[in-house]
TORKOL-4160 file (C-alpha; in steps of 0.2 Angstrom, whole numbers, padded with zeros to 4 digits, m for minus):
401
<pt num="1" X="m0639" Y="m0213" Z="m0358"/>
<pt num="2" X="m0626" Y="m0208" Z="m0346"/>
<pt num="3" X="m0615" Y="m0196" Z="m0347"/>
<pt num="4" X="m0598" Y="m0203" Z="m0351"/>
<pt num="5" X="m0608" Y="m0212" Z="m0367"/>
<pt num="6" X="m0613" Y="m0196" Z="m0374"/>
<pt num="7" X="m0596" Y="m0190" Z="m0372"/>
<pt num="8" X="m0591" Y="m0206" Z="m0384"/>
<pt num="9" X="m0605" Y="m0201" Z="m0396"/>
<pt num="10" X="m0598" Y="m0184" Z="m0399"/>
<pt num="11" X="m0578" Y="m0189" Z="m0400"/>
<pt num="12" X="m0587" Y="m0204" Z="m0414"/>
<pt num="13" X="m0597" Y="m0191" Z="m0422"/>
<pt num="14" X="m0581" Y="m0179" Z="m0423"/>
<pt num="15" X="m0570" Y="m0193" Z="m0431"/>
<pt num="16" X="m0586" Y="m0198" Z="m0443"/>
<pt num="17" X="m0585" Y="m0180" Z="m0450"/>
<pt num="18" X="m0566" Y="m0180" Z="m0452"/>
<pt num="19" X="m0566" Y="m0197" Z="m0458"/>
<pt num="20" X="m0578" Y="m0191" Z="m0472"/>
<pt num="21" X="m0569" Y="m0175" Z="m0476"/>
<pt num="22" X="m0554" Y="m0188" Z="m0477"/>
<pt num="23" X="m0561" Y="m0198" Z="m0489"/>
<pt num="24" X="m0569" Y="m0185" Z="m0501"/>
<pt num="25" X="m0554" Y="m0175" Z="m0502"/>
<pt num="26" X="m0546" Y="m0187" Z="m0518"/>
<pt num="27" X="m0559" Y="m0186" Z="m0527"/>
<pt num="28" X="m0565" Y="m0166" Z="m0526"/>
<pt num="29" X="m0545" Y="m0165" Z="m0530"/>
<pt num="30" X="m0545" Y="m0177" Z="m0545"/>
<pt num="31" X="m0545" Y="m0163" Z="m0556"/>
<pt num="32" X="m0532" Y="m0154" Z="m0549"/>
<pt num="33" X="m0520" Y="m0166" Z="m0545"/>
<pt num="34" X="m0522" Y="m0172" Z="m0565"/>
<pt num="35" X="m0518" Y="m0156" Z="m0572"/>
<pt num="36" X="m0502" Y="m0155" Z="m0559"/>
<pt num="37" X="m0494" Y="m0172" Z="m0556"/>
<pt num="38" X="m0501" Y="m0176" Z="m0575"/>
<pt num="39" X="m0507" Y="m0192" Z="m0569"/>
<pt num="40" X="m0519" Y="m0203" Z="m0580"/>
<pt num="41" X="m0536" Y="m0209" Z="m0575"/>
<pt num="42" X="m0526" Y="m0225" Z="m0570"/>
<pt num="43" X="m0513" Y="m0217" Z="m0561"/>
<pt num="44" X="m0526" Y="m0210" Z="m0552"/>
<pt num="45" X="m0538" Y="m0226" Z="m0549"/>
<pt num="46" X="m0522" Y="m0234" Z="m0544"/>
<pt num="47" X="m0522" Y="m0222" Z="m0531"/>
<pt num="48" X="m0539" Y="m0223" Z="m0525"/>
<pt num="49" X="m0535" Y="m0243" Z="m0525"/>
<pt num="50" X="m0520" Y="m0243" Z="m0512"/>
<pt num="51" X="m0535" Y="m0232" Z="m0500"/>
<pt num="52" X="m0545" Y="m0246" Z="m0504"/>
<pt num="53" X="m0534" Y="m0258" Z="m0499"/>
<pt num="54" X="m0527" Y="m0252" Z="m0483"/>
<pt num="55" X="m0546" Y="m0249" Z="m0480"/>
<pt num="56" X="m0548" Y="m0266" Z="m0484"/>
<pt num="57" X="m0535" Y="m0276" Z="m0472"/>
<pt num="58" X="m0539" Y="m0263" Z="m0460"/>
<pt num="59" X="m0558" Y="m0269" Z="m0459"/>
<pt num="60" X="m0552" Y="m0287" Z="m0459"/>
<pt num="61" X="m0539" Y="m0288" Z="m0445"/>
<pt num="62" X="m0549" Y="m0273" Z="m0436"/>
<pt num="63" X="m0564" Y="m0286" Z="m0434"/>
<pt num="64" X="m0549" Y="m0297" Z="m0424"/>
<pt num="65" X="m0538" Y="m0284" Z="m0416"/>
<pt num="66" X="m0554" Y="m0276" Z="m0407"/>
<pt num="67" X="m0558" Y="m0287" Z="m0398"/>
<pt num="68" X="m0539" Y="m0288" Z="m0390"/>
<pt num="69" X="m0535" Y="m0272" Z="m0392"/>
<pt num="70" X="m0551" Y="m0264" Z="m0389"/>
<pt num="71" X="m0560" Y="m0250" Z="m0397"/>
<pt num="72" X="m0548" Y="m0236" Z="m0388"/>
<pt num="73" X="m0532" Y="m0241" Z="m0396"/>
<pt num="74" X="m0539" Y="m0247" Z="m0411"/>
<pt num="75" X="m0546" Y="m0227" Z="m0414"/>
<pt num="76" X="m0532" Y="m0221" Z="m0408"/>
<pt num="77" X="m0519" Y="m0230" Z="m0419"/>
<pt num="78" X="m0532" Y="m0229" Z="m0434"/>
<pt num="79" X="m0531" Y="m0208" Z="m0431"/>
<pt num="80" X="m0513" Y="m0208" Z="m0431"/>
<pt num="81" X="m0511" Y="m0219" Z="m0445"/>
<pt num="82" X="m0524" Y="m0206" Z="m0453"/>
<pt num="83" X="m0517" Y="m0188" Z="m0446"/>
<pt num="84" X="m0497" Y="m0192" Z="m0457"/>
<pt num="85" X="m0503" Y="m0200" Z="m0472"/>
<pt num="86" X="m0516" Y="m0185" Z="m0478"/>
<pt num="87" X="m0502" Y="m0176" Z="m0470"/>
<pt num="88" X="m0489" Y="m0182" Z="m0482"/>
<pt num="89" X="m0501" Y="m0184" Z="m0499"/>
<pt num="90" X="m0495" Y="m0176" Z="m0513"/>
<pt num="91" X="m0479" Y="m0168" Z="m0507"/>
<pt num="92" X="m0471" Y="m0174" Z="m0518"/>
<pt num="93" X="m0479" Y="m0179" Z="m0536"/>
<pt num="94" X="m0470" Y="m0198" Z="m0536"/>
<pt num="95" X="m0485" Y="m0211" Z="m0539"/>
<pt num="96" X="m0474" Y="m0226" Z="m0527"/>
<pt num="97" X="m0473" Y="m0213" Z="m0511"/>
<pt num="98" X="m0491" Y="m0206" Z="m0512"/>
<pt num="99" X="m0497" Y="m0224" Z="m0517"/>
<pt num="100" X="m0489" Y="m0230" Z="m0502"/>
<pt num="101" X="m0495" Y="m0215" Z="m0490"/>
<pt num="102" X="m0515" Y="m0219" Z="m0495"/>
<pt num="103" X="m0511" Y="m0237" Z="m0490"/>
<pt num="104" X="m0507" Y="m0232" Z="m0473"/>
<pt num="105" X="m0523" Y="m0219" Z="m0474"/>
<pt num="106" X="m0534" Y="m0232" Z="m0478"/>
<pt num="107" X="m0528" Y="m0245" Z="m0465"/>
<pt num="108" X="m0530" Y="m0232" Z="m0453"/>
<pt num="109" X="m0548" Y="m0230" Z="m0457"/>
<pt num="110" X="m0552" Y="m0247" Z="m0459"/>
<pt num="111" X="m0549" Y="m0250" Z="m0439"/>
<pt num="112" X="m0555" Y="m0234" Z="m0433"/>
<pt num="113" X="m0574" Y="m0240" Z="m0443"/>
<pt num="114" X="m0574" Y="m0254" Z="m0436"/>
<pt num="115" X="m0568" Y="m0249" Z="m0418"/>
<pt num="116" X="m0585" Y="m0236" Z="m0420"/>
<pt num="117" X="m0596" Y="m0248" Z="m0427"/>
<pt num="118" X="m0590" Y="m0260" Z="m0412"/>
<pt num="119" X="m0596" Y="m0247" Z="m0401"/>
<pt num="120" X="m0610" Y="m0238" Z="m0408"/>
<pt num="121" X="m0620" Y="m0258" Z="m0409"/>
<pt num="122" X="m0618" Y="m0260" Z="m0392"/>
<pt num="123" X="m0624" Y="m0243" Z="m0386"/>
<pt num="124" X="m0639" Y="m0244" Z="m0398"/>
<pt num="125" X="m0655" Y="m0249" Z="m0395"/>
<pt num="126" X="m0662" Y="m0269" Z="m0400"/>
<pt num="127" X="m0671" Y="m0269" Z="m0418"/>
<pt num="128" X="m0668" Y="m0249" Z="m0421"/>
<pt num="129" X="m0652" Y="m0240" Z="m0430"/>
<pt num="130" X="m0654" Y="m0221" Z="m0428"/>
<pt num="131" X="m0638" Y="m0219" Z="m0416"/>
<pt num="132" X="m0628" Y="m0228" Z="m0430"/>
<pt num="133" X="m0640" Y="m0215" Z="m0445"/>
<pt num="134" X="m0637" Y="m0201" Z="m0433"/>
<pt num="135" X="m0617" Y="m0207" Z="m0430"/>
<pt num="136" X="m0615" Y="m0209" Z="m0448"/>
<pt num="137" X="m0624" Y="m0192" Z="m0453"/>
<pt num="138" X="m0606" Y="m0185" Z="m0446"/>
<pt num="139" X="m0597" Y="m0194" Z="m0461"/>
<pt num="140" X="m0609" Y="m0185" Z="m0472"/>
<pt num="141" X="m0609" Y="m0169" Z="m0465"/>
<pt num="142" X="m0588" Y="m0169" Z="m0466"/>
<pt num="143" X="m0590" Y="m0176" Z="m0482"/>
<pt num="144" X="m0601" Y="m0162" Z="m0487"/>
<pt num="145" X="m0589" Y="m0151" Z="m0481"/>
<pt num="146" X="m0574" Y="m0156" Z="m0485"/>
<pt num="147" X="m0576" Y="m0155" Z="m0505"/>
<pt num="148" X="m0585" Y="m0138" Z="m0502"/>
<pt num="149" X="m0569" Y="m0133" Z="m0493"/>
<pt num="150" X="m0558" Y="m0139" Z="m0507"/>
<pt num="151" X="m0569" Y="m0128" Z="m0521"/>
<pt num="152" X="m0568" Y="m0113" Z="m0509"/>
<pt num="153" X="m0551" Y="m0114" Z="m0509"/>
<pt num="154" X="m0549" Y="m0118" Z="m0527"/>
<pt num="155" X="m0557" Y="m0104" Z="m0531"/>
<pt num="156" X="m0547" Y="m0092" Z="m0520"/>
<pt num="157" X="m0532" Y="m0099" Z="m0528"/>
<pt num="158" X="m0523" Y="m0108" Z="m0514"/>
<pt num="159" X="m0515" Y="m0123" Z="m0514"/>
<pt num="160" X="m0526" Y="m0138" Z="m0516"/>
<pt num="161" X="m0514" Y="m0150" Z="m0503"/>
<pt num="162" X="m0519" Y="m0134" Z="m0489"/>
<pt num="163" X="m0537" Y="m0146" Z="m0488"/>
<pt num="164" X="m0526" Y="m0164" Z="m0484"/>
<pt num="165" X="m0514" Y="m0154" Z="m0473"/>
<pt num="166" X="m0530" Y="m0145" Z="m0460"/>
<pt num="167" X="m0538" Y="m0163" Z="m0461"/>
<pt num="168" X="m0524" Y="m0170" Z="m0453"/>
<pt num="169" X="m0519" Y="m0160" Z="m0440"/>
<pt num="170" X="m0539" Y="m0160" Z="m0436"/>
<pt num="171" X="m0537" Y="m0180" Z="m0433"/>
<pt num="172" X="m0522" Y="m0178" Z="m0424"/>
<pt num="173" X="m0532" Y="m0169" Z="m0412"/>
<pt num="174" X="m0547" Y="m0180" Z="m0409"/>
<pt num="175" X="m0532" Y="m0194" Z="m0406"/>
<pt num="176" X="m0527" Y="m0183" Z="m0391"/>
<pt num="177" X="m0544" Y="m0181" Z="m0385"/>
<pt num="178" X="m0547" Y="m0200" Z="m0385"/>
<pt num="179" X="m0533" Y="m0203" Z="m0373"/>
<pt num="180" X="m0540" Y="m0194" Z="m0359"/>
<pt num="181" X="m0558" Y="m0201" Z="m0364"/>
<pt num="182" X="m0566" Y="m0215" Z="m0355"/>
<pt num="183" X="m0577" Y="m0229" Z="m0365"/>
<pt num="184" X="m0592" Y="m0233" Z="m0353"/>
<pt num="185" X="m0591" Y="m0252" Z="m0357"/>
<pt num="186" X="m0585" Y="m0267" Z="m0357"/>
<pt num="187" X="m0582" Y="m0279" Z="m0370"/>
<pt num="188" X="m0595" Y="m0293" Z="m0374"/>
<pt num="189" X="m0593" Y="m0310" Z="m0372"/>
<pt num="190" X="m0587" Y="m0318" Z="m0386"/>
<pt num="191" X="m0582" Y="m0337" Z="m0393"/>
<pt num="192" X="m0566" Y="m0339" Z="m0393"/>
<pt num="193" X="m0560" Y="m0348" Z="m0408"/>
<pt num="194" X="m0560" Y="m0336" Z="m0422"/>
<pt num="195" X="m0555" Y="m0347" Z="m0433"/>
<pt num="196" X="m0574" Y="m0357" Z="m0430"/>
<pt num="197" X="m0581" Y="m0342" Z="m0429"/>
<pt num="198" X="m0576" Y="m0335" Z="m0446"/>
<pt num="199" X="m0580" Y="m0352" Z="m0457"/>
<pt num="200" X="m0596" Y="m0352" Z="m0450"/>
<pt num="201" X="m0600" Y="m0332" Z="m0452"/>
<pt num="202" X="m0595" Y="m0335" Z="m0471"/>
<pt num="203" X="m0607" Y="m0349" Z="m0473"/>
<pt num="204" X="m0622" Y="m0340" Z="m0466"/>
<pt num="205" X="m0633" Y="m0332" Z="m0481"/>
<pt num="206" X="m0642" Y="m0319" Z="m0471"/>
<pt num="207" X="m0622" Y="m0311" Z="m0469"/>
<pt num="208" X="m0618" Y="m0313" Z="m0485"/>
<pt num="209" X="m0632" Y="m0303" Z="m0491"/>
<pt num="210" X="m0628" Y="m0292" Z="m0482"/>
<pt num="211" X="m0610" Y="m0291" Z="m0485"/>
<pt num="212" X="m0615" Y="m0291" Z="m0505"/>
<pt num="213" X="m0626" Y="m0276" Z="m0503"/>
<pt num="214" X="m0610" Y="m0266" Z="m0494"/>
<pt num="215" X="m0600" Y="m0271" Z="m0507"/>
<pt num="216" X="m0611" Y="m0265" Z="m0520"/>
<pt num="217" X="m0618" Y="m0249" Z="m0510"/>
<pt num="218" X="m0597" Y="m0242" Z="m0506"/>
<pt num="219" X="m0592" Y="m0247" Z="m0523"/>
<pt num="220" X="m0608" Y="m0236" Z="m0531"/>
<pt num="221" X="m0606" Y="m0225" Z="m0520"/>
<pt num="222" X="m0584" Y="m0223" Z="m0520"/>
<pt num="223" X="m0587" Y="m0224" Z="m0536"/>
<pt num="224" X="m0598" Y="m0209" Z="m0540"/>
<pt num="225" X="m0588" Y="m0196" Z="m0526"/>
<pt num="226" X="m0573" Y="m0200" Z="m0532"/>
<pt num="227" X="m0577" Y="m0196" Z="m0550"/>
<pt num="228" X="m0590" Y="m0183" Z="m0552"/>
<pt num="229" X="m0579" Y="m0169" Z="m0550"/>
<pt num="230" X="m0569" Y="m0175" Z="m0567"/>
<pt num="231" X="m0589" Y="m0180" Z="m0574"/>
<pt num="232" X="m0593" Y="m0163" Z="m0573"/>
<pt num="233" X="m0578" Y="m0155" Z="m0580"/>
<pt num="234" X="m0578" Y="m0169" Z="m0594"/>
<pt num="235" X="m0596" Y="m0167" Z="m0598"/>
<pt num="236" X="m0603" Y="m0148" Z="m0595"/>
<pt num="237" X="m0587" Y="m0141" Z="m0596"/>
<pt num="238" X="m0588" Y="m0132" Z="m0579"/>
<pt num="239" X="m0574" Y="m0127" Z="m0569"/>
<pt num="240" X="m0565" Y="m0138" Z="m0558"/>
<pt num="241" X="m0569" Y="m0129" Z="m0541"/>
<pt num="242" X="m0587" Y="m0132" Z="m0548"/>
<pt num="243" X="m0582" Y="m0150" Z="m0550"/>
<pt num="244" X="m0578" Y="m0151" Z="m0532"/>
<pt num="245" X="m0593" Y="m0144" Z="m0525"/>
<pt num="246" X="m0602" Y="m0157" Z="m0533"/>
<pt num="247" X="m0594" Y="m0169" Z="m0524"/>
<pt num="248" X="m0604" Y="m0160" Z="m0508"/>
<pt num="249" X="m0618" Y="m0161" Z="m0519"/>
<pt num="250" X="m0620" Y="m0178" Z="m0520"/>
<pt num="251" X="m0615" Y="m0181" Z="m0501"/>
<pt num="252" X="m0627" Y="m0166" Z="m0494"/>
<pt num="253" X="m0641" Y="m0181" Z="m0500"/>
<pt num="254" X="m0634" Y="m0195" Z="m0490"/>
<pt num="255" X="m0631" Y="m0181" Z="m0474"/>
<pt num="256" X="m0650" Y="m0177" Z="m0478"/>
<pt num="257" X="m0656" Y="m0195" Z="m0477"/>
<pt num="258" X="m0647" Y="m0200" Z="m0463"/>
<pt num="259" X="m0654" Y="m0185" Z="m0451"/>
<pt num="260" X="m0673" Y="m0188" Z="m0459"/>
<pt num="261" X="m0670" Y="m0207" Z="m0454"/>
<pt num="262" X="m0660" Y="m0202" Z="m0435"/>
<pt num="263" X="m0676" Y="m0193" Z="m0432"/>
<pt num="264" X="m0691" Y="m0195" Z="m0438"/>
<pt num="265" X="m0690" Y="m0215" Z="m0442"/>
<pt num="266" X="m0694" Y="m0225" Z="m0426"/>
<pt num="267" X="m0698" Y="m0241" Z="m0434"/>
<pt num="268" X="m0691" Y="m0258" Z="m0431"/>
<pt num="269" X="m0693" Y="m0265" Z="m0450"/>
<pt num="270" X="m0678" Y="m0263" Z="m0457"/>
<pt num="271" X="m0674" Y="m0274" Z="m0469"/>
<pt num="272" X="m0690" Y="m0266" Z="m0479"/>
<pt num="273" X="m0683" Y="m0251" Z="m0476"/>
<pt num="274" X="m0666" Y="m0256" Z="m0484"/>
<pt num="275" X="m0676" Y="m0261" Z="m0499"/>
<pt num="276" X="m0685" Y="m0246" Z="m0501"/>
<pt num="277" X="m0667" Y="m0233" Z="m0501"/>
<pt num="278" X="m0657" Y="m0246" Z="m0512"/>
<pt num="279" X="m0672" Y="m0243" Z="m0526"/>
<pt num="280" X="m0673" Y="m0224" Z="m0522"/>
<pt num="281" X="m0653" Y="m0225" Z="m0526"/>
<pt num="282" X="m0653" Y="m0234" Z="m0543"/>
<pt num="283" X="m0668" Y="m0223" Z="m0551"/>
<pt num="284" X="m0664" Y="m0204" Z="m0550"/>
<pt num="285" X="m0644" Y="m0210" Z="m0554"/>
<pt num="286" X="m0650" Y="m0218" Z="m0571"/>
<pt num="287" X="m0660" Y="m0202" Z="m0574"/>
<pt num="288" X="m0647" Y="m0190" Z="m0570"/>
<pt num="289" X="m0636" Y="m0197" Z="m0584"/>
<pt num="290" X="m0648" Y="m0196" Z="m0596"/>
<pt num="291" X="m0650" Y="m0177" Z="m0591"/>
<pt num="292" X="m0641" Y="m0164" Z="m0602"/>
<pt num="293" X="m0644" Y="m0150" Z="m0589"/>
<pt num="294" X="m0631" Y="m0149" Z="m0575"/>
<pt num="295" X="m0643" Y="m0143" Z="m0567"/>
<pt num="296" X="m0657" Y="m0154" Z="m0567"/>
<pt num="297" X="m0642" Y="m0169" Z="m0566"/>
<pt num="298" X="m0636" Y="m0161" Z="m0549"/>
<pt num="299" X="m0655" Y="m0163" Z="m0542"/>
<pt num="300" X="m0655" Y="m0181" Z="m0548"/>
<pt num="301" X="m0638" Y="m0185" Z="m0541"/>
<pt num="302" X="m0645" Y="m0177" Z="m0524"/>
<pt num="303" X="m0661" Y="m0188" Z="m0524"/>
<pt num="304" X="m0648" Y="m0204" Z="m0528"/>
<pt num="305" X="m0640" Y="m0199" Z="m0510"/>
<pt num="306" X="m0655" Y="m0198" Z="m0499"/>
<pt num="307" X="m0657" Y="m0216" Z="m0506"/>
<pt num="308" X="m0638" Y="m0222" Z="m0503"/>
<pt num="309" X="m0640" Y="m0211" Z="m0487"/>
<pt num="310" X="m0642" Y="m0225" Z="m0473"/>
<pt num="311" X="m0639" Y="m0239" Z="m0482"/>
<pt num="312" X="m0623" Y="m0243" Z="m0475"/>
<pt num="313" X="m0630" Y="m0240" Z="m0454"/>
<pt num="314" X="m0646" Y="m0251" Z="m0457"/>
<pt num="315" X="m0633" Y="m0264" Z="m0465"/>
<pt num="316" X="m0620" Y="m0261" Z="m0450"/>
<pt num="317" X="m0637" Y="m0261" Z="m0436"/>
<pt num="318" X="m0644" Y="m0279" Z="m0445"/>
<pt num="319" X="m0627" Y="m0287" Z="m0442"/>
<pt num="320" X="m0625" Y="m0280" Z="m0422"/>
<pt num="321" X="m0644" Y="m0288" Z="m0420"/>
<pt num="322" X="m0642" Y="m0304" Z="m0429"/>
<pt num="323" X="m0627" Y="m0307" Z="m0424"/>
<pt num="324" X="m0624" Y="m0304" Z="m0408"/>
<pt num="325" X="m0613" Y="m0319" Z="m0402"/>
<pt num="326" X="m0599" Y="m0314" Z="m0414"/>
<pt num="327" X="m0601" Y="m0295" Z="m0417"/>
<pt num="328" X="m0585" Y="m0290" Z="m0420"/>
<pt num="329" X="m0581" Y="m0302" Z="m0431"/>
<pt num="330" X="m0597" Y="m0299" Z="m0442"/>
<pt num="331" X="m0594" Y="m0280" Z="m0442"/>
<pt num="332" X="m0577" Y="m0283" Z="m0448"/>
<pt num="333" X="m0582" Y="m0295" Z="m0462"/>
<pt num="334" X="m0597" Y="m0283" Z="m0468"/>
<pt num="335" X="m0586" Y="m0269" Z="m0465"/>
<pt num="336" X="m0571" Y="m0278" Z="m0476"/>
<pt num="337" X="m0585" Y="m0282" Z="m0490"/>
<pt num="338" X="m0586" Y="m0263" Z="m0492"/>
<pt num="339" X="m0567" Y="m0263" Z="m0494"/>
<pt num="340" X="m0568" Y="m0275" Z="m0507"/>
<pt num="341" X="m0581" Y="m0263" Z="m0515"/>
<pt num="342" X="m0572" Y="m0247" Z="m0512"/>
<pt num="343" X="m0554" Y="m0254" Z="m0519"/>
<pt num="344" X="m0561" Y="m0264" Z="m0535"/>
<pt num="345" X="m0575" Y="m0250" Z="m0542"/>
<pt num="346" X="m0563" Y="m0235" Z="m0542"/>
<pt num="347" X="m0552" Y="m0243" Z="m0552"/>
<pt num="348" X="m0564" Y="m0251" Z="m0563"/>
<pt num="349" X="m0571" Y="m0235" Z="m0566"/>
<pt num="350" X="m0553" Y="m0228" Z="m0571"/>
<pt num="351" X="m0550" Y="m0242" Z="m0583"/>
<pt num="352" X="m0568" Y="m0239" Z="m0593"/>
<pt num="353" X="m0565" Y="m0218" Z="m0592"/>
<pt num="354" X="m0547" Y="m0223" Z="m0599"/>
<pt num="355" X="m0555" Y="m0232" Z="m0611"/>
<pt num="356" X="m0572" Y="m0227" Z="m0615"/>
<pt num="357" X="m0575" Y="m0212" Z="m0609"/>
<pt num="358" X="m0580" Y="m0202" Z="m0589"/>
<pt num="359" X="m0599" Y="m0205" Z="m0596"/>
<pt num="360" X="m0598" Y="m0222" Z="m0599"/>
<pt num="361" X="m0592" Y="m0225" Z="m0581"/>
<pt num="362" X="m0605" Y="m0218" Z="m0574"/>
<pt num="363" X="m0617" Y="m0230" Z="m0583"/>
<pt num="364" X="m0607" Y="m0244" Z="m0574"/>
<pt num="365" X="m0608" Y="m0233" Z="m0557"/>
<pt num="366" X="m0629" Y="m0234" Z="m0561"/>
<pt num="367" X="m0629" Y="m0254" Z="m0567"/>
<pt num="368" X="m0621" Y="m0257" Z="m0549"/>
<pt num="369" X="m0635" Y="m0248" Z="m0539"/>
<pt num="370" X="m0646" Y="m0260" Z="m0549"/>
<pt num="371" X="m0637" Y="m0273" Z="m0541"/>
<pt num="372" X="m0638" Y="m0270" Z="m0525"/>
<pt num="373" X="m0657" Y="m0265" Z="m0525"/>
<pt num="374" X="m0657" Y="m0282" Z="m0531"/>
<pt num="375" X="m0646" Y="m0290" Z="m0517"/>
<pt num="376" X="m0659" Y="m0278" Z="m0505"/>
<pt num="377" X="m0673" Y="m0288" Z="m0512"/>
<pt num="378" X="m0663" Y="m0306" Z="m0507"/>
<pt num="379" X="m0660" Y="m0299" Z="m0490"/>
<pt num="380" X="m0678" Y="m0296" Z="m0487"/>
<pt num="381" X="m0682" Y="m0316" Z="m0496"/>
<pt num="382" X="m0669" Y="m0323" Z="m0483"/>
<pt num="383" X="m0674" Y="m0315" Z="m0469"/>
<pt num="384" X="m0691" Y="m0320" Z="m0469"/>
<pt num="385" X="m0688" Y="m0337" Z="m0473"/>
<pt num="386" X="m0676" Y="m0337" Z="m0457"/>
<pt num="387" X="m0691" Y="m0328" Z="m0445"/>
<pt num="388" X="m0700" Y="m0343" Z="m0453"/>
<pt num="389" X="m0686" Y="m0356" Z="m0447"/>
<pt num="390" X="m0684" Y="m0348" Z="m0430"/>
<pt num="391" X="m0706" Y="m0349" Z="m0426"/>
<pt num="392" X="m0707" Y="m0366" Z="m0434"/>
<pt num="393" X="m0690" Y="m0371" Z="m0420"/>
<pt num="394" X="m0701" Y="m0360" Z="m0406"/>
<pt num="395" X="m0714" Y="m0370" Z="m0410"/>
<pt num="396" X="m0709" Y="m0386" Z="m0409"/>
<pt num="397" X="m0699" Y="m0384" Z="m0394"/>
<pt num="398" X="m0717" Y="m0376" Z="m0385"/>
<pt num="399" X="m0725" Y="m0394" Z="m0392"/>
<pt num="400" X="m0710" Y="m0403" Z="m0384"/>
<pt num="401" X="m0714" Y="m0396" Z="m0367"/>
């Protein structure tokens, strides 16, 4: 690998682990930012849902900008957008203005993923996804760190908005480094009707799998970051600087995962692979709501995350390597699936803790992973059934000659 692309790897690594402090941030200051604005459960899922949905548009038309705009200005305006709306969050306790300032947040994140997914599928190697595990450990790590952050400073007694405001200027930063950074590459060849290319991407069952098992790992796994903090205030009546650091909790797992997978898997099956973590994400997250220890719940909750843990680069590294004439394109609609995931299960879960209670939320959170162990399985069914199309065609075509 040549220099300038290791240079790329460290600035996308540095932007993963911000971008995971970023997104952790909400829900370690759920508690807090209750018991201050005194917002509801749905006051607050609304607000996780505007993220969402800035997320979501952003994954959308970041999967057609890139490949105008290319993956430079698309980071760099996704930083920006970034670096003032954490900036801005919470200063003042309206619901409209802070609403508003997470819908640019999200947007901003949404093209700077999929500018880095852009890039990291063309600098990894055919059939493998450890650059992508290894890139994506960075989102775990920040993500580890950020709620960690956020219980430390609880605990000292500073503000809790002092966590959004470092955040920012720290992706400010990185935006400034990416002007002055060269990306070692150029962009593939593409078809040029988008419009083509969509309707058939949307048709195709193998991406549509996959796109389902996003949906269903981001909204699971949203879903339990963004509310374990108040699960654990709610139900073992710890402290809500404890609450937060279990947010870090659950993300050390996924951080875990992802460094085991970067580098000790160098296996090319990885659609078995995908299999096996979805299943090793539903079991211990069932048992960890039936455990009355927080103790014993917070192992269980850590075993869930080295299942989630590289769910989402296999998915990503299946996509760049089945779909290689329309990349950006695929990554945008795989990526924009997990939107969909991240702005309806938040939400969702708001209106059953609203209604039912924080525990009963949960359950929903564990029925979910089910799910997508379940969408896993198809994965594996379709893509064996098209490895069985493709030899049958290879076939052929060798009889013809």
């Amino acid at each position: 690998m040549s220099t300038p692309e290791r240079r790329l790897l460290g600035l996308l690594a540095a932007h993963f682990a911000l971008y995971g402090m970023a997104v952790t941030l909400v829900g370690a200051t759920v508690p807090e930012i209750i018991r201050t604005f005194g917002w509801s459960y749905l006051d607050i899922g609304a607000v996780m849902a505007a993220g969402s949905a800035g997320y979501l548009s952003g994954c959308f038309s970041g999967g057609v900008l890139v490949r105008k705009a290319g993956p430079r200005r698309m980071l760099l305006g996704g930083l920006v957008l970034e670096g003032l709306g954490l900036g801005a969050f919470g200063s003042d306790p309206g619901l409209a203005l802070n609403l508003g300032v997470l819908l640019l947040v999200g947007l901003g994140q949404g093209w700077a993923e999929v500018a880095t997914n852009y890039c990291l599928v063309r600098l990894e190697k055919p059939g493998e996804s450890r650059l992508m595990n290894l890139i994506h450990a960075g989102f775990t790590a920040g993500a580890c760190l950020g709620p960690a952050g956020v219980g430390a400073l609880l605990a000292g007694g500073a503000p809790w908005r002092l966590a959004y405001e470092g955040v920012a200027l720290l992706l400010l930063g990185v935006a400034l480094v990416i002007l002055r950074l060269s990306f070692p590459f150029a962009p593939a060849a593409e078809a040029a009707s988008s419009r083509r290319a969509l309707g058939s991407l949307v048709r195709n069952p193998l991406l549509v799998l996959l796109g389902s098992v996003i949906f269903l790992y981001v909204g699971a796994e949203i879903g339990i970051s963004s509310w374990i903090a108040e699960y654990y205030v709610e139900a073992f009546a710890v402290s809500t600087a404890t609450g937060a650091y279990m947010v870090s909790v659950v993300w050390l797992g996924l951080l875990l995962g992802r460094l085991a997978l970067s580098a000790g898997y160098r296996g090319r099956r990885q659609v078995p692979l995908l299999l096996g973590l979805t299943c090793l994400a539903a079991l211990p997250l069932a048992l960890a709501l039936c455990s009355d220890s927080p103790w014993v719940a917070g192992g269980l909750f850590l075993v869930s995350g080295l299942g989630f843990s590289a769910v989402y680069p296999v998915v990503i590294a299946l996509v760049g390597e089945q779909f290689t004439g329309e990349q950006s394109l695929a990554i945008g609609l795989v990526s924009g699936a997990g939107g969909v995931g991240a702005l309806c299960f938040p939400f969702a879960m708001a209106a059953i803790a609203g209604h039912f209670g924080i525990a009963q939320s949960f359950w929903f959170c564990a029925a979910t992973a089910w799910v997508m162990a379940l969408a896993a399985g198809a994965v594996l069914a379709q893509s064996r059934r098209r490895r069985s199309q493709d030899q049958l065609l290879e076939n052929s075509t060798s009889r013809s000659r």
